[in-house]
VOVO-809090 format. One record per residue: x, y, z of N, C-alpha, C, O, CB in turn. Coordinates in steps of 0.02 Angstrom, whole numbers, plus 50000, padded with zeros to 5 digits. Glycine has a CB too. Layout:
REM VOVO-809090
XYZXYZXYZXYZXYZ/...
***
This chain:
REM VOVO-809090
518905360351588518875354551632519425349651612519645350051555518175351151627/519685345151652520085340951649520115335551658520215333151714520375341951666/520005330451580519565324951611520165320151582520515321351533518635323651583/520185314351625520475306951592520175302751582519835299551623520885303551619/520255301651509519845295551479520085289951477520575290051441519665296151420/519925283151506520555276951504520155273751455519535273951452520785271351582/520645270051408520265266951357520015269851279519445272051273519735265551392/520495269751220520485271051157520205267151107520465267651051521005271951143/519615262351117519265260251091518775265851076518725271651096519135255151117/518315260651019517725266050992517515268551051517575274651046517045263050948/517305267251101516855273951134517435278851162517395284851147516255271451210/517905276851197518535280651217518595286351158518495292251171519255275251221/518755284251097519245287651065518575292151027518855295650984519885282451015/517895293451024516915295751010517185300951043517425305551011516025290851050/517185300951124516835302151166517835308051168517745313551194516365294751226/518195307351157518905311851168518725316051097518825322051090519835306451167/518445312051050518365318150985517715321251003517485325750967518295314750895/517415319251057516775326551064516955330751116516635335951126515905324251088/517495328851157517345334451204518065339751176518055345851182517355331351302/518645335751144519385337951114519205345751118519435349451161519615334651022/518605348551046518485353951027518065356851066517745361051035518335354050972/517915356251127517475360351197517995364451238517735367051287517075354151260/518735365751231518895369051284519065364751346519225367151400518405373351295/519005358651332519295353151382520055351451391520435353651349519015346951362/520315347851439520895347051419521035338751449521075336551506521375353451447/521095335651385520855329551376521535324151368521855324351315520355329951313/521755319251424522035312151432521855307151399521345304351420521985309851486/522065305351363521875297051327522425291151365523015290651349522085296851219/522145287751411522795282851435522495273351387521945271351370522795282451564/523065270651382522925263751327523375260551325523935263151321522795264551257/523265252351325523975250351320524325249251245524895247251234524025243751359/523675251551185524045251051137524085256651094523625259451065523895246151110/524925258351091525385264151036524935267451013524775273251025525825261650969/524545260650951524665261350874523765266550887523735270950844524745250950808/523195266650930522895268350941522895275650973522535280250951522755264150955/523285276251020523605282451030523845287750971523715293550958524145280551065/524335281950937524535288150904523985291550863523925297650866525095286750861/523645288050830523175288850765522525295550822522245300550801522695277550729/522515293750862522185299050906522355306850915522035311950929522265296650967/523055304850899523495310550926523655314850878523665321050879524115308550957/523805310050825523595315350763523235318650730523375323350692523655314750731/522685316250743521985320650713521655325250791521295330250790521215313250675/521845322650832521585327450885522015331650948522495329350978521115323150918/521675339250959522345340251013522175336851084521835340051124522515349351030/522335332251096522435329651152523205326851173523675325951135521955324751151/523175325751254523795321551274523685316051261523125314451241524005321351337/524285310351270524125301751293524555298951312525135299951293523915296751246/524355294251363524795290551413524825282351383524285279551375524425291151498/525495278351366525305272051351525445268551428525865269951471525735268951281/524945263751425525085259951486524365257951544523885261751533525675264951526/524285254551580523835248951597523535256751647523945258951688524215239551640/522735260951639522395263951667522165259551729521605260251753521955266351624/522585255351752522205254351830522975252351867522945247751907521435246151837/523435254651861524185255451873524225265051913524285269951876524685254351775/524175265551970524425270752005525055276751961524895282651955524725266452070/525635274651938525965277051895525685278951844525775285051835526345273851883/525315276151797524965279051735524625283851758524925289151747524515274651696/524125284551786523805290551817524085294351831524005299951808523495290451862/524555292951875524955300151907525195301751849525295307851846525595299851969/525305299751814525835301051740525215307051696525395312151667526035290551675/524615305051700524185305651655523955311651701523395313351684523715299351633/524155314851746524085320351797523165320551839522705324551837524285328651744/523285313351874522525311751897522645316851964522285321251987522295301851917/522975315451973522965321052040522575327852030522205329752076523765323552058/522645331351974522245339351976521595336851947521105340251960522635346751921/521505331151908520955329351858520095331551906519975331351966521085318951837/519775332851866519075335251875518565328851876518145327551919518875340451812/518775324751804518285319951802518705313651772519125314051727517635322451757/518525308051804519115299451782518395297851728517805299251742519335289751883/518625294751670518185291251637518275285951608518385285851547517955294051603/518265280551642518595272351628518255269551605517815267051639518795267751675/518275268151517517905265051461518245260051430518005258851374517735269551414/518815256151447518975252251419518685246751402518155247851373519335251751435/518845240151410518495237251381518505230951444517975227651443518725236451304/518825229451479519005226451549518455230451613518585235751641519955228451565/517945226951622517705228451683518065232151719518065238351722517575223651715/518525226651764519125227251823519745231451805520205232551845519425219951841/519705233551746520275238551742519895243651770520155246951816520605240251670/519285245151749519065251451745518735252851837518685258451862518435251851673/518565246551869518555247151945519115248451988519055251652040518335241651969/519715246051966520105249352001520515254251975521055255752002520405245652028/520205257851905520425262851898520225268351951520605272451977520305264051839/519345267351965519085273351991519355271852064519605276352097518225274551982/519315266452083519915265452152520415266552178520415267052239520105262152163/521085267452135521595272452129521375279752125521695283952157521975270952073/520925281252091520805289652077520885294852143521145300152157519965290952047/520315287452184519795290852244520375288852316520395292252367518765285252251/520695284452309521145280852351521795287652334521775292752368521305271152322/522115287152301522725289852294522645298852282522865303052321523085285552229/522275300152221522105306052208521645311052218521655316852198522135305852173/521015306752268520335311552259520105314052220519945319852230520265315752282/519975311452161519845312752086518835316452124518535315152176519935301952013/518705320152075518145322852121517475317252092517005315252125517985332752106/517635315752018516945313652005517475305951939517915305651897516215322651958/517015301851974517415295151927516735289751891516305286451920518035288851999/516835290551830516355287051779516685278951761517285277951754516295292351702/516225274251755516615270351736515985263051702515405261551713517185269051806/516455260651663515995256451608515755249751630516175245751609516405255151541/515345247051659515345240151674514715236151636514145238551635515325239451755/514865230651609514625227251544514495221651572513955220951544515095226651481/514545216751606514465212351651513825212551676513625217751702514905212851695/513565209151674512685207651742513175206251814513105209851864511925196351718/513615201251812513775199651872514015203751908514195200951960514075195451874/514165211151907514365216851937513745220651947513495221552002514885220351899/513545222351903512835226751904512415223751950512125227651987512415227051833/512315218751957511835214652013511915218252077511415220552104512055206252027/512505219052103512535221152156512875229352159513455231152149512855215852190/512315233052176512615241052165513025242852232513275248452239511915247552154/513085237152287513415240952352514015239852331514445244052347513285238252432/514175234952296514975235952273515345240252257515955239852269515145233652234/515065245552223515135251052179515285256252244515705260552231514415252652125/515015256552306515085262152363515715265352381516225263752350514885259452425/515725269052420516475272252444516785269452494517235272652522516465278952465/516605263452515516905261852560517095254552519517555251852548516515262452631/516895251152466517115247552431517745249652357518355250552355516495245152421/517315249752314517525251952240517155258852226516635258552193517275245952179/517355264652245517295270852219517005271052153517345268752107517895273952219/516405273552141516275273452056515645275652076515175272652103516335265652000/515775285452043515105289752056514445286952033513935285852065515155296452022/514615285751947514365282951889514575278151862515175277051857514345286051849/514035273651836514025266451818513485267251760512865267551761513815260651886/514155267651691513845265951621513615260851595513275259051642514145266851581/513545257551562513415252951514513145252151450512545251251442513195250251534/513685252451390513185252651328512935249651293512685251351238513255254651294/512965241251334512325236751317511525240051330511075240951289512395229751366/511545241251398511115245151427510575248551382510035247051356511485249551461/511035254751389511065262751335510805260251259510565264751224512085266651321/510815254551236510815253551175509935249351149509585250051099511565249051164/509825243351240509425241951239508945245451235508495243051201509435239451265/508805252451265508385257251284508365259151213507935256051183508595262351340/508705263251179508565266851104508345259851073507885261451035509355271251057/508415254151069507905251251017507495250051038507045252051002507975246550983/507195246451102506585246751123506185253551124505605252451140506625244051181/506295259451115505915264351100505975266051028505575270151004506045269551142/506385263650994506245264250925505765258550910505635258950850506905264050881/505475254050935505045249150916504465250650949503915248550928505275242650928/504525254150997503725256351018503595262350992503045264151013503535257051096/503845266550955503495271850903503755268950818504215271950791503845281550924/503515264550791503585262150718503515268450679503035272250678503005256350693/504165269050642504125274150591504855281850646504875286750608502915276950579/505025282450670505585285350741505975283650701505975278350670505695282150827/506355288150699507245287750679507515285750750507725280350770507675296550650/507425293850791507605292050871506985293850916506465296550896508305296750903/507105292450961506525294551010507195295151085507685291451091505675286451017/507025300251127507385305051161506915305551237506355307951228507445312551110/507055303651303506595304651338507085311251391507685312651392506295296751370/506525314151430506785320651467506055321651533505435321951530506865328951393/506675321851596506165323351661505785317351649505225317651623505655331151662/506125310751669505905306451686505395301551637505165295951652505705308951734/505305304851583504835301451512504185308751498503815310351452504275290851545/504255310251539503355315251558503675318551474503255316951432503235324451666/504155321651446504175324751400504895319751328505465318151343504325332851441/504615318851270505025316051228505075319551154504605321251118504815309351225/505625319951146506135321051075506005315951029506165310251044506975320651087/505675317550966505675313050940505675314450849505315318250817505145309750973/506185310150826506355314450764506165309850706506465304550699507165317050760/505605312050657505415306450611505645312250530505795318250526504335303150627/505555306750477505635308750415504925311250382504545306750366505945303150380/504725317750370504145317950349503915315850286504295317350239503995322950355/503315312350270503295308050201502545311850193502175314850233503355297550204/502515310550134501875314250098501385308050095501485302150083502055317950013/500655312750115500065308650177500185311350223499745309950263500075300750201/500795316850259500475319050327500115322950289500185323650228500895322450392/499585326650337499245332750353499525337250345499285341550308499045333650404/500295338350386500705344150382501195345950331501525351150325501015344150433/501175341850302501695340550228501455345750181500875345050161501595332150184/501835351650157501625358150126501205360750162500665361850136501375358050063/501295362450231500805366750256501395371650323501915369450347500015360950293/501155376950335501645379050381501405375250466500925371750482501635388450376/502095378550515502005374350574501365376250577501025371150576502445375250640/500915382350581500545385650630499805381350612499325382550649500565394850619/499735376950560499165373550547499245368850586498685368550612499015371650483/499635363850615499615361350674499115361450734498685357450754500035363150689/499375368450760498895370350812498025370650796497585369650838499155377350834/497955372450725497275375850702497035367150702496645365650747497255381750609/497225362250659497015353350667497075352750732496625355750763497525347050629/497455349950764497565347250839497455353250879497985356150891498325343950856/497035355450899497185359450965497165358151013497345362551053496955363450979/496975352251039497235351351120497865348151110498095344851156496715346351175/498195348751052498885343051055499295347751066499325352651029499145338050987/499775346751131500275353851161500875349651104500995343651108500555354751282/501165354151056501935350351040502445356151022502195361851022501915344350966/502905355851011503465360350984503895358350931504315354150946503895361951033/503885360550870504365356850816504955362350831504915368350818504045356350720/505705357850874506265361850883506785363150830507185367850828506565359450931/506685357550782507185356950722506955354050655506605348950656507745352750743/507115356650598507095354350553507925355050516508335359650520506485357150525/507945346250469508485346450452508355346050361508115340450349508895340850495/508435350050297508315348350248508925349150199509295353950189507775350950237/508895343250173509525341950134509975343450178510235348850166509635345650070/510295338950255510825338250289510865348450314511425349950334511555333650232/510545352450314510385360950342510005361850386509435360150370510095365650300/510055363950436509655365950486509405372150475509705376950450509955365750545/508545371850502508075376950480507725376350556507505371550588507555375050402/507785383950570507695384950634506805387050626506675392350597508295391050666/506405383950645505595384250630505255388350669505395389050729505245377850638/504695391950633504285394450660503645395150646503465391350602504465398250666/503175399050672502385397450633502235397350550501755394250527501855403650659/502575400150520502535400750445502955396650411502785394750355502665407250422/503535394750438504025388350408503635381250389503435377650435504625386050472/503505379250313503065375250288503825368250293504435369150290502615378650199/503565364450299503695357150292503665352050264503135348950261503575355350313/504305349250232504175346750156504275339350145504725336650177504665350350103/503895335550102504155328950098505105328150127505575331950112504025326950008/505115323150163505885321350160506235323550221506735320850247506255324650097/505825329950246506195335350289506215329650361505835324850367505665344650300/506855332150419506905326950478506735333650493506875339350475507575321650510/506185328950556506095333350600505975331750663505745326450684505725336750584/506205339150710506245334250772505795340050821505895345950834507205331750804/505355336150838504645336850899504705337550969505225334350975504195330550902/504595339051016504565338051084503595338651075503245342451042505095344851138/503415332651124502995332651144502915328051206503405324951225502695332251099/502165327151250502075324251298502205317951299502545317751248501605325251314/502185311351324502215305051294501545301251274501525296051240502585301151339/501045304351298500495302051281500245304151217499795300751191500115303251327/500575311451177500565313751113500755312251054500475312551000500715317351113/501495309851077501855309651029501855304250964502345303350927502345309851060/500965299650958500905297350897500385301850868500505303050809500745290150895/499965304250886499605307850876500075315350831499815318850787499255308250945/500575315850850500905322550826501305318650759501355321550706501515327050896/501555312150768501865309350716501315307950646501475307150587502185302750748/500775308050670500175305350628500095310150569499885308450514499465304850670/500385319150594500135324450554500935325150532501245330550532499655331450594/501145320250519502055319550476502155314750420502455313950367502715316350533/501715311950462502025304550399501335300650421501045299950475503035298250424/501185297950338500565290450387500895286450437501445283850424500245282850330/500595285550500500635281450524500945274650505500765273050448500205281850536/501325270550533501325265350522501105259850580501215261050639501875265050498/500795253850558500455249350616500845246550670501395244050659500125243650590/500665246850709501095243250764501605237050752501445232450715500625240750812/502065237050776502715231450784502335226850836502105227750893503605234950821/502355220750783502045213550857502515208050837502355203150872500955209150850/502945206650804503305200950764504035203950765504225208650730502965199450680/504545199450825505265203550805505845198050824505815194850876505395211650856/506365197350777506835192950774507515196250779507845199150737506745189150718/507625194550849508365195850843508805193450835508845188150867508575197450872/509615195650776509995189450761510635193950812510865199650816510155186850658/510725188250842511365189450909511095189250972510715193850989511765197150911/511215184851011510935182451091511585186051131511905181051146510885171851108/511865190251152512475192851160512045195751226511435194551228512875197851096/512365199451280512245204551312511465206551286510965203851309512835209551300/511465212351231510855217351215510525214651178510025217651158510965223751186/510625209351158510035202351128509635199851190509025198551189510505194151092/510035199251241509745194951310509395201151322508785200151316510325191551381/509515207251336509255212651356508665214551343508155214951377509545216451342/508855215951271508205217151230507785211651236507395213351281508325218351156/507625206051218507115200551226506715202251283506105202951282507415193251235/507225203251352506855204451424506345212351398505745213451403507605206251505/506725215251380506325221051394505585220151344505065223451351506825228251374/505705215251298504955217251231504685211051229504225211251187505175219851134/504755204451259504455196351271503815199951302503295198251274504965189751334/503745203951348502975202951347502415206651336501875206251365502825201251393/502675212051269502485214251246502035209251185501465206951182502905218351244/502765209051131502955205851065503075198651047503375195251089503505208551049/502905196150999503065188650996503975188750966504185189350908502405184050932/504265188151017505155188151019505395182750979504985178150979505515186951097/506065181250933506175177150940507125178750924507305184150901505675173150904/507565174050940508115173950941508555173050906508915170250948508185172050965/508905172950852509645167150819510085169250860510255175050870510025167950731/510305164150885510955163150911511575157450891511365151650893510805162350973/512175158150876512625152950838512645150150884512265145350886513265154050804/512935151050924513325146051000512845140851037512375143251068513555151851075/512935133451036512375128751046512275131551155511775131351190512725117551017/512935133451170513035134651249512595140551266512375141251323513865136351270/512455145251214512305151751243511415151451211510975155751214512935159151207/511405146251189510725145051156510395143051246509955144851285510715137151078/510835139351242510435133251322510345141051374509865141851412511355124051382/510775145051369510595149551432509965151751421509425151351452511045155851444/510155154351367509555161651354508715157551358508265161651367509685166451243/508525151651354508145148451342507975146851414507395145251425508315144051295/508365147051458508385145551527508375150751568508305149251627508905142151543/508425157951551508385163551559507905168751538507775173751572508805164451547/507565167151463507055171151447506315169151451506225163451430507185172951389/505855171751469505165167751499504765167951416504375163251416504605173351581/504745170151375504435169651312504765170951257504555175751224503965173151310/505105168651240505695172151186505815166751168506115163151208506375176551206/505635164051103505835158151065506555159651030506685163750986505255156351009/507085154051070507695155551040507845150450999507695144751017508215156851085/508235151750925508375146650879509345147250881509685152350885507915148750793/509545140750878509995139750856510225139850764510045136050719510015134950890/510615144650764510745146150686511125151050645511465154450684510245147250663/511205152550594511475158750555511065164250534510915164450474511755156750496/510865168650571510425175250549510525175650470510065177150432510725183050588/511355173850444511385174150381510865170250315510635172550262511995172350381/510835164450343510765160350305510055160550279509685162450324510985154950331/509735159150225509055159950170508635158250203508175161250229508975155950105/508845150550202508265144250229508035145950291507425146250296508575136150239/508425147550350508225148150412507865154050404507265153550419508725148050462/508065159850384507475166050391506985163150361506435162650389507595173650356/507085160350292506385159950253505905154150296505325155850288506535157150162/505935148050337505775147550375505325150750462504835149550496506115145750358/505705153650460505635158250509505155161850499504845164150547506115161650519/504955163350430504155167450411504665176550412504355181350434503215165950509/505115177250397505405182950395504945188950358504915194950373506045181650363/504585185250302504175189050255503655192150287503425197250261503905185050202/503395189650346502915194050405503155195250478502815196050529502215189950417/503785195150471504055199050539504135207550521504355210550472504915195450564/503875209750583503995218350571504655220550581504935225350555503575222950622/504865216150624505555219550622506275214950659506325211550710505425226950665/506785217050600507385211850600507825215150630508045219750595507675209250533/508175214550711508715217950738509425215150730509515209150742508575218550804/509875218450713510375213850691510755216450748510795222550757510675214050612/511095211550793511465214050845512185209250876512275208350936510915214950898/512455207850846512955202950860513645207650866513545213150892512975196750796/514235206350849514815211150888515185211950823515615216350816515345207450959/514985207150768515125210650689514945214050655514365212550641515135208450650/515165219550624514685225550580514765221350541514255218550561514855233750559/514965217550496514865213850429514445210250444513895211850422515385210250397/514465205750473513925201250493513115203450486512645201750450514065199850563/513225208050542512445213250547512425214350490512055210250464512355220650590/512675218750445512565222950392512105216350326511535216250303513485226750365/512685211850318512495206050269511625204250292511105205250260513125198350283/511715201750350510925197850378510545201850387510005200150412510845193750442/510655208250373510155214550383509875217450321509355220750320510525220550419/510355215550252510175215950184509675209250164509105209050141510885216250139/510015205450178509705197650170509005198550189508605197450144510085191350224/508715200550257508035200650304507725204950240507225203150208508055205150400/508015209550230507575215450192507355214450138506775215550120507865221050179/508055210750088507545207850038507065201750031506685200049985507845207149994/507215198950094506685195850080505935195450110505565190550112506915191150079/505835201750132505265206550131505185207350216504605208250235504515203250086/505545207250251505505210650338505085217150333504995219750278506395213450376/504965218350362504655226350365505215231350381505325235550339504055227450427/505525231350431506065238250445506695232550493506585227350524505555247050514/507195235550482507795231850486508425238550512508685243550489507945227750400/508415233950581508845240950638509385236050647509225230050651508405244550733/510065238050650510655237850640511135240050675511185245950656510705239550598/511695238750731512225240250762512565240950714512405237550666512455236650807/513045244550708513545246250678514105252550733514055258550744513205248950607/514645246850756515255249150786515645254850746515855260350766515715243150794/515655252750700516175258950633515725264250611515265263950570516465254650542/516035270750658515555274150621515695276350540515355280550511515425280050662/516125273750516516195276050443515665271850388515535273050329517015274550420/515425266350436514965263450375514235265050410513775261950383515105253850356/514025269350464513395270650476513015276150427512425277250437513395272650544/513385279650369512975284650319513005280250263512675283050219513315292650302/513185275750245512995271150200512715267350202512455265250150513255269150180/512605263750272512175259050252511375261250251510945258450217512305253350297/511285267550300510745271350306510355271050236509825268250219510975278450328/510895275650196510545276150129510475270350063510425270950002510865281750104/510515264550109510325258950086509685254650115509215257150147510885255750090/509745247350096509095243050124509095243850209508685241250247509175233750100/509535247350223509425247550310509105252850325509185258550303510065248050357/508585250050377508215257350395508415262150440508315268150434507605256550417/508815258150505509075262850553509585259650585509415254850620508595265450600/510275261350581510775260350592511045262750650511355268050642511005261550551/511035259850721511205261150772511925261550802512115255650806510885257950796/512355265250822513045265750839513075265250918512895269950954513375272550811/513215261950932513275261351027513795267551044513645271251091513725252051064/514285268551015514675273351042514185280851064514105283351120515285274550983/513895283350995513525288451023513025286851070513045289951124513235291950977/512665283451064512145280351109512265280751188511835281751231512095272851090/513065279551200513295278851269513495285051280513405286751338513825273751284/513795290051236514175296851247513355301551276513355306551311514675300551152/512715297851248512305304251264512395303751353512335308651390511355303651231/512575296151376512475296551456513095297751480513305295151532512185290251492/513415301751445514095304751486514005310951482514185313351535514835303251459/513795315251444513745322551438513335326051495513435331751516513425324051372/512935322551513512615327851575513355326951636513595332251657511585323551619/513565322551652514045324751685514405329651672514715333051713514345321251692/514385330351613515325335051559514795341651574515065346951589515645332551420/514345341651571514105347251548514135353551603514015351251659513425345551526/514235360251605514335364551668513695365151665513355363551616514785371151674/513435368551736512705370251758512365364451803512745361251839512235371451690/511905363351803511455360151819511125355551745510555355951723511025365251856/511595352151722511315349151679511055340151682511405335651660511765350951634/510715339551698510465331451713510295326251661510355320251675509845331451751/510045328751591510065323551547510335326351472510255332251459509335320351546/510605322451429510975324651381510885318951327510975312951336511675326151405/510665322751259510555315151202511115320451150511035326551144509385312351155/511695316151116511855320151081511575315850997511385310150983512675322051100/511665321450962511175318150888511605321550836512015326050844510185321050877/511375317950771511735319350706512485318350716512825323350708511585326850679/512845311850735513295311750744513725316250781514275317950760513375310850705/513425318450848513505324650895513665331150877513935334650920513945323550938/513535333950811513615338850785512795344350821512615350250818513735336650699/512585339350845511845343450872511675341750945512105337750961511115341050823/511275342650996511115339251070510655342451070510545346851029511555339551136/510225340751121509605340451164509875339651248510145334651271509105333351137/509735345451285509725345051354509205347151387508695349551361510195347751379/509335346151467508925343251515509295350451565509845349051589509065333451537/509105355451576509535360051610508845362151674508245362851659509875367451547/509125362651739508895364151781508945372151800509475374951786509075359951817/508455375551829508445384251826508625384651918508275383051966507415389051792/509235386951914509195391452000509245396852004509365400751958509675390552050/509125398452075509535404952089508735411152082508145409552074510355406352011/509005416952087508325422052063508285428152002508745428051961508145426352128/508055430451999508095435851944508895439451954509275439751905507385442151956/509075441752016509805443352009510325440551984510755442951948510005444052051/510255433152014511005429652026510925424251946511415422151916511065423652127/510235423151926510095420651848510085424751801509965430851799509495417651837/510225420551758510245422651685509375422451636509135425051586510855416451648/509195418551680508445414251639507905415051692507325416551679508525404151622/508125414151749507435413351813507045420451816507345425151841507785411851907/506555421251799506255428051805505925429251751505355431451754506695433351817/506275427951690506125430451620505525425251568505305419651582506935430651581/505415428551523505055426951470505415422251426505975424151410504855432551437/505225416451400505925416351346505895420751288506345420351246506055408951312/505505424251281505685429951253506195433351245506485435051193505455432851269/506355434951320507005437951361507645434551365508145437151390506855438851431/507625429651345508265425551356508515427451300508195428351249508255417551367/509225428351308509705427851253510105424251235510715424851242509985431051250/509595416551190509875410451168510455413651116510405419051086509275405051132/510925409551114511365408551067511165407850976510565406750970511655402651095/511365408150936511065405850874510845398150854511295394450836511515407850827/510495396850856510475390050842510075385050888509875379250879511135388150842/510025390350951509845385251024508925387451030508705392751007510465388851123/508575383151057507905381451055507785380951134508115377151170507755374551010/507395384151151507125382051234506535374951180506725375051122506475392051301/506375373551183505665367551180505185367351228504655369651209505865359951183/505185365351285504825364651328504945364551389505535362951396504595361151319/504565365851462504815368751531504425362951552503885361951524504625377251564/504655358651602504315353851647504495353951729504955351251760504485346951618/503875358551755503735362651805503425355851867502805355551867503125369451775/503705351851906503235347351922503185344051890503665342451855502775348251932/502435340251883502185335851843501925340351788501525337851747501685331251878/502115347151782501605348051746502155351951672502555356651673500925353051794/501975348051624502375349351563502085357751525501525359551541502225341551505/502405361351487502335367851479502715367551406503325367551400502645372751543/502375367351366502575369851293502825377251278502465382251285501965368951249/503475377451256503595384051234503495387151221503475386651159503745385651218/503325393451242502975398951195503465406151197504025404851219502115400651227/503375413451180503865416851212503585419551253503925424651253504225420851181/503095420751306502735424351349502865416951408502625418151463501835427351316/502995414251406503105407451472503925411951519504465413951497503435395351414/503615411751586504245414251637504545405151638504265399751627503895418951742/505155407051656505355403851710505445404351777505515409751805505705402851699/505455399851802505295399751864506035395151884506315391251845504475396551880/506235396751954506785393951991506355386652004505755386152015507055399052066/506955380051997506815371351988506505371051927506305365351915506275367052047/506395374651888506175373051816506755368651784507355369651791506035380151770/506475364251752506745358851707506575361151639506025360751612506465351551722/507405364651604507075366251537507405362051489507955359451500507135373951514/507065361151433507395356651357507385360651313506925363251282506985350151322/508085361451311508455367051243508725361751185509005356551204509325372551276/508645362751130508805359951072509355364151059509305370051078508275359551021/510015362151022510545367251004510855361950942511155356550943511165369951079/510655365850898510905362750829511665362150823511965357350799510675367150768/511925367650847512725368750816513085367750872513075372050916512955376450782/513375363150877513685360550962514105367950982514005370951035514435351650959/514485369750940514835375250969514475381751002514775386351031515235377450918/513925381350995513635385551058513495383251114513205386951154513105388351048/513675375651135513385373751212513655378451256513285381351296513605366251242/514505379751252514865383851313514195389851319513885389251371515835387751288/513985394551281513365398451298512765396851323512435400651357513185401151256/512555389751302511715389851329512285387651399512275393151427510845382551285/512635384251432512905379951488512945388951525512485388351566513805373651469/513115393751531513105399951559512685403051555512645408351587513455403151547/512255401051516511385403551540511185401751613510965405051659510725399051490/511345395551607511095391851690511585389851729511645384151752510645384951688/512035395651738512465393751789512405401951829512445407651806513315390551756/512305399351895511975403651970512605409051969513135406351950511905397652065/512665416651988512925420451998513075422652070512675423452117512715423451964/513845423652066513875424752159513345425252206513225421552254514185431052181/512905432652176512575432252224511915426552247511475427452289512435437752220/511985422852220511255419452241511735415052307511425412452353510715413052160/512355414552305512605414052378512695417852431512925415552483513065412452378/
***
């Protein structure tokens, strides 16, 4: 495929090192050198310097044959009339593009073909709000992963001793819970993937990652790790975009509350959020947390547009006794360190946003895509056509399928009605399946599992 990426910032330059090594053939356009070059040397890609919403750069950057435009810079309006030129000048077939702004998003007719061309409309304020608000409604979640609409979720915790299942193999699971439908697709021990099965025992420490229903999936966490009590107390330091976001999405749940530096952006958010006590202040600073009752908040989000910043007020919260302390961090070079420090979960927006670009990238019928472990691993959302002839999968057992090494069917969601893996389960044509694939370099294979053969035309 032939995709142009505008924009060599962190998600630009994530999202060109995951697809580089797929067999892609990958454009970086930017107006700055020194970013290019450093791209260019560690990865095989092309690059164009120069303004991605300029007609010339494109043509330069060969938009004309291109498959897919993907305008991530950091400029709204570059990236609108990037996909505007694409569709205007080149007929680019499919154009992605980043918009960060409320005042655009408000109105989606803008976005049409008879306005501003733009298939897809990202955002990884958005994208980012969503993974912590579901990391706060399952306490104790590394990630939590939704598929076919929520009816089925991915969800990957650290097993601690007090589960049930801790030294016991999978298959005692089923024998405790038996009406609990779940699938353990992965286990990761000591940074190794261990492909599980009924006799594979499960050990303090081990990550592991679940598919189950959504109505299950504490109940399945319960036989992993004790439980931990519900999140009702949460302070976020940074009123930004996914500070405003987040508050909306968990105020009426949770008792919310805010730091924000800026006395101007204090007055909005206060004028904008219906229960969300916002303070003017330094997330950094002693007095104000220790005030603040930090010592019985469950949980400290650090979210402002500095990784130092976050990182400092995210050590600070912890020692002075927060319960769990989640963390943006832009650089991914300091997200494995701080992990294995006082931070509990260290969030990177770049991956966060790349999982909602991959179902596009992806061949087949692929509709949702989470990539994980620093995209060295994914979880998809693959749709079944076609019939026993013209498929690879429709007809068969997964028994019968011939996954790749590494790759996991998990679960089939038929309708409303969810279907735990087993190897005696057919598929059936419109089946929605969730394959786990540890080792990215087998996607090109599971992606030709579910792609339709002449004849089903």
């Amino acid at each position: 495929m032939k995709i142009i990426i505008i924009g060599a910032g962190q998600v630009g330059a994530t999202l060109a090192e995951n697809l580089a090594n797929e067999d892609n053939d990958i454009t970086v356009i930017d107006t700055d050198l020194n970013r290019l070059r450093e791209l260019q040397d560690r990865l095989d890609i092309q690059t164009v310097q120069g303004s991605g919403s300029h007609p010339d750069v494109l043509d330069q950057a060969g938009c004309n044959d291109a498959d897919l435009l993907i305008a991530v810079s950091n400029q709204d309006e570059t990236n609108m009339i990037a996909c505007q030129i694409a569709y205007t000048l080149f007929k680019t077939p499919t154009k992605i593009g980043r918009i960060r702004s409320n005042a655009y998003s408000k109105y989606p007719k803008i976005f049409a073909d008879t306005a501003l061309p733009m298939d897809v409309r990202i955002s990884p304020e958005k994208e980012v709000t969503k993974h912590l608000s579901r990391l706060i409604r399952y306490p104790g979640a590394l990630q939590v992963m939704e598929f076919a609409e929520g009816k089925v979720q991915l969800v990957v915790v650290r097993a601690e001793k007090g589960g049930p299942l801790i030294d016991r193999p999978i298959s005692y699971l089923r024998e405790h819970m038996p009406s609990i439908q779940t699938r353990i697709a992965a286990i990761y021990r000591n940074g190794q993937s261990i492909k599980p099965d009924g006799n594979t025992h499960i050990h303090a420490n081990d990550e592991v990652f679940f598919l189950a229903a959504q109505r299950d999936v504490m109940d399945v966490m319960s036989e992993l790790r004790p439980l931990d009590t519900p999140y009702r107390r949460i302070i976020i330091a940074g009123g930004g975009n996914i500070g405003e976001r987040l508050a909306q999405s968990l105020e009426k749940e949770y008792r919310v509350k805010i730091i924000e530096r800026d006395p101007e952006r204090c007055r909005y958010l206060s004028e904008n959020l219906d229960n969300t006590i916002v303070l003017n202040g330094d997330a950094s600073k002693q007095e104000l947390l220790l005030e603040e009752n930090i010592e019985s908040t469950d949980v400290f989000c650090a979210i402002t547009n500095n990784d130092e910043a976050n990182i400092m007020s995210s050590m600070l919260a912890k020692v002075l006794g927060v319960r769990t302390v989640m963390t943006i961090i832009n650089n991914p070079a300091y997200v494995d360190i701080v992990q294995e420090g006082m931070i509990d979960i260290a969030v990177s927006p770049q991956h966060t946003t790349i999982s909602s670009l991959l179902s596009f990238i992806r061949r087949g019928d692929v509709v949702n895509v989470h990539s994980m472990r620093k995209g060295a691993a994914e979880a998809l959302e693959a749709v079944a056509h076609g019939d026993y002839r013209s498929s690879k999968v429709v007809g068969r057992s997964i028994a019968q399928i011939h996954l790749p090494e590494g790759a996991t069917i998990g679960a089939i969601v038929r309708g409303d009605e969810v279907i735990l893996a087993t190897g005696d389960v057919m598929i059936q044509a419109e089946d929605h399946v969730i394959i786990f694939v540890s080792n990215k370099k087998q996607i090109p294979a599971v992606e030709q599992l579910f792609q339709v053969g002449l004849s089903f035309f």
